[in-house]
N, C-alpha and C positions, 0 to 999 in steps of 0.2 A: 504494500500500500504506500501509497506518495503522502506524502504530511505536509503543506505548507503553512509557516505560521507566520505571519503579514502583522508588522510590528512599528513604532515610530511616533512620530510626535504629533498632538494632536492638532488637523487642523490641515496636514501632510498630502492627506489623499488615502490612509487606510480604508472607508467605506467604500471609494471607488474603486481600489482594486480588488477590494472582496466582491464587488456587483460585477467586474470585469472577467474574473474567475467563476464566477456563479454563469454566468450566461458561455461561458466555454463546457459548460457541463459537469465544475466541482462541484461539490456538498459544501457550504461554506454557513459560518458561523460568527456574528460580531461580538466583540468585546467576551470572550470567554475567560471567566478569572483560571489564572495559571494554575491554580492546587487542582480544578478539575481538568486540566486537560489530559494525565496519565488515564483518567476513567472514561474520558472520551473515545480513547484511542482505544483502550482495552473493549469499549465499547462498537468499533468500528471494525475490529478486527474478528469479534463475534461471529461465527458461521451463521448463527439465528438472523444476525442484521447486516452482514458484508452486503450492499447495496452499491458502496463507490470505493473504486480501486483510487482513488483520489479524493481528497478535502483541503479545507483552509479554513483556519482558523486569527480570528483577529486578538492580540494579547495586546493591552496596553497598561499605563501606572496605577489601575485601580487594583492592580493584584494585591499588592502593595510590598511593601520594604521588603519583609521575611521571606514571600514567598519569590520574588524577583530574584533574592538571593540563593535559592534554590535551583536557580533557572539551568546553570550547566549539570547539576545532577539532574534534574528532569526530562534534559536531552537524551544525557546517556540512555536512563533508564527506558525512553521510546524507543531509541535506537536499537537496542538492545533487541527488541519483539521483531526485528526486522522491515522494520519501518523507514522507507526514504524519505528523509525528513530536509525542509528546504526552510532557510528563517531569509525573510525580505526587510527591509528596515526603511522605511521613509523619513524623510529630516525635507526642511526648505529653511532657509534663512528667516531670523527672527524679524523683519521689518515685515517682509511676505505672510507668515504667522498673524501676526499682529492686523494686518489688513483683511485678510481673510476673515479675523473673530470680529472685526466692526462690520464687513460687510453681511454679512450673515445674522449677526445680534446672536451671535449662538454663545453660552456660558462654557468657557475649559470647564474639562471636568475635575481638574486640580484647584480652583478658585475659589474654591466656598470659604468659609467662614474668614471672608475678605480678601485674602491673597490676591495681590495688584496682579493682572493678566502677566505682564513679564515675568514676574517671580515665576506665576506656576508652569511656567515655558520653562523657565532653567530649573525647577526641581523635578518637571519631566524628563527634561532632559539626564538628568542626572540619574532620575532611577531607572531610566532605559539604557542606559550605557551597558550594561551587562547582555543586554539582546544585542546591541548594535555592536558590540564587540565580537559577538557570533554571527553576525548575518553573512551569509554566502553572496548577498547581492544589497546593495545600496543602492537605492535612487533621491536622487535631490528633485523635487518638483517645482522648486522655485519660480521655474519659466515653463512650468506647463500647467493646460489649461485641464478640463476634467475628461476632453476630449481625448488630447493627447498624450493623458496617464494611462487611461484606461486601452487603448491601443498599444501603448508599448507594454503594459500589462501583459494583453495580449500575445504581444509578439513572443512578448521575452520568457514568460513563466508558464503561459495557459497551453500555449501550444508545443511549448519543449518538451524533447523525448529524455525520459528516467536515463540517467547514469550518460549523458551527451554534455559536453561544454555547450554554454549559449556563447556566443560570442558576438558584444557589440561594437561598431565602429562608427562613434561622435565625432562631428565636427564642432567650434564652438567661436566664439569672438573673444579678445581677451578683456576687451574694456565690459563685457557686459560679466567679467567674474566667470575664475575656474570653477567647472562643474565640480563635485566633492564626491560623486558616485563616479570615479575613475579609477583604474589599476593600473593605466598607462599614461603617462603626458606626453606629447611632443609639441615641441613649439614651433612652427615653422613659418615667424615671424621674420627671416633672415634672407624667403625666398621674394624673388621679384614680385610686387605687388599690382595684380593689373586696376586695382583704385584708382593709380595714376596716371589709365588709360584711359581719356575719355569716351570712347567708345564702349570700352569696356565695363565705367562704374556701375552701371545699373544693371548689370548682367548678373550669375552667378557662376558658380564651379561646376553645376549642372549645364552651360548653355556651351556648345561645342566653339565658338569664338575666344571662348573663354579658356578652355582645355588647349585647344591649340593654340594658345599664347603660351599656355606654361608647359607644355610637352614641347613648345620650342628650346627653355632652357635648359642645357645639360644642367645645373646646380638644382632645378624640379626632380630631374631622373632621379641623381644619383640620390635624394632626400626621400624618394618613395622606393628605391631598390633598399636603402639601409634599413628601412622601418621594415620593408617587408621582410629580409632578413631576418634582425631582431627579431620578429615575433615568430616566423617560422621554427628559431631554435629555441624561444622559451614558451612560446603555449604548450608544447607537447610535456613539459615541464610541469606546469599546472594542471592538466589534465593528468599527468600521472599520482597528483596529489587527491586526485579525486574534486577538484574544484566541478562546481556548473557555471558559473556563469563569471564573464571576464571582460570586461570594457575599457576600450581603447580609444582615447579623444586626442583628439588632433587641432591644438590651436593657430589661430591666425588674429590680426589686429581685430577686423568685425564679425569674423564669419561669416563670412560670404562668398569668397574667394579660393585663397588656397586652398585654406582648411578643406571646405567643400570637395574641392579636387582631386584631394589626396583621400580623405574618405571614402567616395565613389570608387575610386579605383581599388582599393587595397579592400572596401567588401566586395567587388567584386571579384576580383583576383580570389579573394579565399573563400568565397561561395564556390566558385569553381572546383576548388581542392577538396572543400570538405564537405560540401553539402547542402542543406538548408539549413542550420540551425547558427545564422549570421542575421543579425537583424544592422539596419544602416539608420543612421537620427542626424539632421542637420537641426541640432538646436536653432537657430537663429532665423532660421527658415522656417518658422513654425509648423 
């Protein structure tokens, strides 16, 4: 049985990716406190009710202190029944946070007995740090909208195959802030910029004028043969560690350009090699 448990801060986008999983055909469950989900499992795994070779489960700070502290022994002990078990972690920037809870009028559910919204953003955060210290996969949603959570949802977790790397290839801008759900950076702020093309500025890394401006430069090549490289000999790496899932972002000044370029190409290239299981995101291209 597959176990995924969709964890983060509130505000994040957990409900959306458990309605994103639910509609790929999980069994999905929000806000389960952590002490019952060994009984959940044991309950899933039942002959009487095995109904779904897959579930998800949403865990956040209401478990509370003691039981969060529990959290790596209550891995083990799932893991243990033979269970493939997958922990997601969502996080966005506390200014994003903050605008979300006014536009909404929705109460955190750490703010009662007065605690100022900030506060209960960083005591969340703080007692989630032992999930997020486990999570096989991050995502930042800072810049995405409920649309385009719930699609990379899709891509990334609902439709991967058990015991397969997922692997993604971002592109991103740098002035709009490095992504935090990364495992790779490259900067490739160094390569010719066709910004300063005026033909070019309003184009992107997708538009073939565009590409063939920077497949003109050998200093483009030789900066998407070295990446390819590099990852060529160390995903096999991660994959032997039993990793799923592994994302690789690829900056430039706006993203829009390079970054884009190098992107496109490099999933493409390793769709080729390995299969489907590449999903491609030009943050800034929304």
């Amino acid at each position: 049985m597959r176990l995924i448990i969709i964890s983060g801060l509130s505000g994040s986008g957990k409900t959306v990716a458990l309605h994103a999983l639910e509609d790929e055909g999980l069994y999905c469950i929000d806000n389960l406190h952590l002490g019952l989900l060994p009984a959940f499992v044991e309950n899933l795994l039942s002959p009487k009710v095995k109904l779904y070779d897959e579930a998800a489960v949403g865990i956040d700070a209401r478990s509370g202190i003691e039981e969060l502290r529990r959290f790596k022994d209550i891995l083990e002990d799932i893991r243990t029944r033979g269970v493939q078990l997958e922990i997601i972690y969502l996080q966005a920037e506390i200014d994003t946070l903050l605008k979300r809870f006014s536009e909404t009028r929705r109460k955190h559910p750490l703010s009662r007995k007065g605690l100022p919204l900030i506060e209960a953003i960083h005591l969340e955060r703080s007692l989630l740090a032992v999930i997020a210290e486990h999570a096989d996969l991050t995502i930042d949603t800072t810049r995405s909208n409920v649309h385009q959570l719930s699609a990379q949802i899709r891509e990334r977790i609902g439709r991967s195959h058990v015991g397969s790397l997922s692997l993604q290839f971002q592109s991103f801008g740098f002035k709009h802030g490095v992504p935090g759900d990364s495992d790779f950076i490259f900067d490739v702020r160094c390569l010719p910029n066709p910004h300063w093309e005026p033909r070019l500025r309003n184009q992107t890394g997708l538009d073939p004028s565009v590409q063939h401006y920077l497949a003109s430069h050998p200093m483009v090549e030789d900066m998407y043969h070295d990446i390819r490289q590099f990852l060529q000999t160390w995903i096999p790496r991660f994959e032997a560690e039993n990793r799923s899932y592994l994302t690789v972002s690829i900056g430039c000044t706006g993203g829009q350009h390079r970054s884009v370029y190098l992107v496109q190409r490099l999933g493409d290239a390793f769709r080729d090699e390995r299969g489907t299981e590449i999903t491609i995101r030009h943050r800034e291209l929304g």
